[in-house]
MARZAGU-874283 format. One record per residue (C-alpha): x, y, z; residue in three letters. Coordinates in steps of 0.1 Angstrom, whole numbers, plus 5000, padded with zeros to 4 digits. Layout:
<nodes>
XYZALA...
</nodes>
This chain:
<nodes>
531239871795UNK534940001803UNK535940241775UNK539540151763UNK540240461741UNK541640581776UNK544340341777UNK545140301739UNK547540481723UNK546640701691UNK547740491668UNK545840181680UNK542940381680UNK543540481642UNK544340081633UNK540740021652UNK538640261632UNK540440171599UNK540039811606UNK536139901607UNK535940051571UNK535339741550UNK536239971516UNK539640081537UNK540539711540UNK539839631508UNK542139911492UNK544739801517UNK544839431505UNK544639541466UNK547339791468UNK549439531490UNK549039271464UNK549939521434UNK552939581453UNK554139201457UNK553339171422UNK555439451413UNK558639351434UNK558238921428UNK557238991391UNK560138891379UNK561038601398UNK557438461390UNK558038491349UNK561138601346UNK562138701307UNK564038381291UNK564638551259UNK568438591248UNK569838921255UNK566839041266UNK568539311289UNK571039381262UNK571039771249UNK573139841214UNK574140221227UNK574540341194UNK570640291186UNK569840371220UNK570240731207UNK567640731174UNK564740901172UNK561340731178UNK560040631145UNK563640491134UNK564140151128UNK566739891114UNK567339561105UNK569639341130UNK571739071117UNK
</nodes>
């Protein structure tokens, strides 16, 4: 049996024993899917409602518990 960790590099030897934790992989794929999630979010349901972005500045400024009626 010829032993490659003479010939590979650190890294390759790193992406070899990470490959071989099963829990490792998993965590990888989960947090890789949170992420795409996270950044094509909002091109998979983006917000339709009108002004939905919009910020009145001078509300913007209340305290918590404050509230008003729109018109």
């Amino acid at each position: 049996m010829i032993d490659d960790s003479t010939s590979a590099s650190p890294a390759q030897l790193a992406w070899r024993k990470f490959r071989r934790n099963k829990g490792a992989v998993a965590g990888l794929i989960i947090l890789a899917l949170a992420v795409m999630i996270s950044i094509l979010g909002a091109l998979i349901r983006p917000d339709a409602s009108r002004d939905a972005n919009a910020q009145n500045l001078s509300l913007s400024r209340k305290n918590v518990n404050f509230s008003i009626e729109v018109l």
